[in-house]
C-alpha positions in Angstrom: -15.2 15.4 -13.3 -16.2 11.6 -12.6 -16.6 10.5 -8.9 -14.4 7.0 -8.6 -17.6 4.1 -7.5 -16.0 3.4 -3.6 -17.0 -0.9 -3.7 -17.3 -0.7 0.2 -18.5 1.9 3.0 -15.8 4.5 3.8 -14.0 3.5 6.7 -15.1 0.1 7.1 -12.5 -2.6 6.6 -13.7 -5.3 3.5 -12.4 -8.7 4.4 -9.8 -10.1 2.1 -12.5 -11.7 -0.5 -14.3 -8.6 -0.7 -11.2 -6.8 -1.6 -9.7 -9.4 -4.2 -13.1 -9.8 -5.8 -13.5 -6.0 -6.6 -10.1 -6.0 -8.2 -10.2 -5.0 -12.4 -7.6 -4.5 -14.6 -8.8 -0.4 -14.5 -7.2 -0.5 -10.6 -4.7 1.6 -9.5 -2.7 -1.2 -6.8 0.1 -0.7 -5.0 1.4 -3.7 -2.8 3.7 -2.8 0.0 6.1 -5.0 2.4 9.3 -4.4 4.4 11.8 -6.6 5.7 14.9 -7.0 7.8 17.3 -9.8 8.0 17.7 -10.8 10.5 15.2 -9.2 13.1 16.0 -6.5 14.1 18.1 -5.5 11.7 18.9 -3.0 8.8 15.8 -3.5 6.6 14.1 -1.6 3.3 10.6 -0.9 2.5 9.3 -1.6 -1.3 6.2 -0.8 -2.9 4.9 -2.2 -6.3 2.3 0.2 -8.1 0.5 -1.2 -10.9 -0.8 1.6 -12.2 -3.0 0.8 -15.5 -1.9 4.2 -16.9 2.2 2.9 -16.8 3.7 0.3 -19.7 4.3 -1.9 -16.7 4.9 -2.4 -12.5 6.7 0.4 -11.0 9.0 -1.0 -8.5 10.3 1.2 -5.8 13.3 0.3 -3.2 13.6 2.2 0.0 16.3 1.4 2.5 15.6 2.3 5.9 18.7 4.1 8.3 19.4 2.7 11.5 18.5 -0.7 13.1 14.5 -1.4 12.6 12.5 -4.2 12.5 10.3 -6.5 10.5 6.8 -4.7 11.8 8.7 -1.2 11.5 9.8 -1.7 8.3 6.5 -2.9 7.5 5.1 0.7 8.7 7.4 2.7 6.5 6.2 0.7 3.3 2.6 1.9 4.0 4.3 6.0 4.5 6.2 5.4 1.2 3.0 4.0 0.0 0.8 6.6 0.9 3.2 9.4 0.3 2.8 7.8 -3.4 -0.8 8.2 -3.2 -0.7 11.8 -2.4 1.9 12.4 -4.5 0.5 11.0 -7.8 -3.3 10.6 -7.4 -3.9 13.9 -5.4 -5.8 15.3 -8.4 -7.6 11.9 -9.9 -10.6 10.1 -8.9 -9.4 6.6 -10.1 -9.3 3.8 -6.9 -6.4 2.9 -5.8 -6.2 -0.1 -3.1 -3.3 -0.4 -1.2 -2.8 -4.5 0.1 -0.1 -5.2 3.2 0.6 -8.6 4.3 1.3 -6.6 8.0 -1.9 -6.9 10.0 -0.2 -4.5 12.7 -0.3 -1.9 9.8 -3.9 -2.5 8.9 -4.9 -2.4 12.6 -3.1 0.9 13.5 -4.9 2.4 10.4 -8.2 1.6 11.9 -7.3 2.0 15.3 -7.6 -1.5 16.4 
């Protein structure tokens, strides 16, 4: 079984240079965003993997029930996201590096 190098300390948040500079074409990405129009609204969710094992991106769609907003939306791309993660990569030790353009998602993550 081979142990998947980690780039940076567990736990510890790279800044975005660190993070686009350790990207290689053997990394398992997945970009998530959300949306509504207008805000609030009804919005979706949609993560991108790039997964170097599939023929190309994988490109999800999730609508979201109810009346949510651009932040909330936002916040159930990174669940669909990391529901992939478990879902698929439970049992691998490739890296995979999800990117968010929400700052409020990477802050509740760390507890910020």
């Amino acid at each position: 079984m081979q142990i998947a190098m980690i780039p940076f300390a567990i736990f510890n948040e790279p800044t975005s240079d660190e993070t686009l500079l350790s990207l290689d074409f053997d990394c398992n990405v997945i970009f998530c965003d959300g949306s509504t129009f207008p805000n609030p609204a009804i919005g979706g969710a949609g993560p991108v993997i790039h997964d170097p094992c599939l023929p190309q991106l994988l490109e999800l769609e999730y609508p979201i029930n109810g009346i949510t907003t651009n932040i909330g939306s936002d916040i159930e791309a990174m669940r669909f996201a990391l529901e992939y993660v478990i879902n698929h990569y439970k049992s691998h030790c490739e890296r995979v590096i999800i990117l968010t353009d929400c700052k409020f998602v990477v802050n509740s993550i760390f507890n910020k």
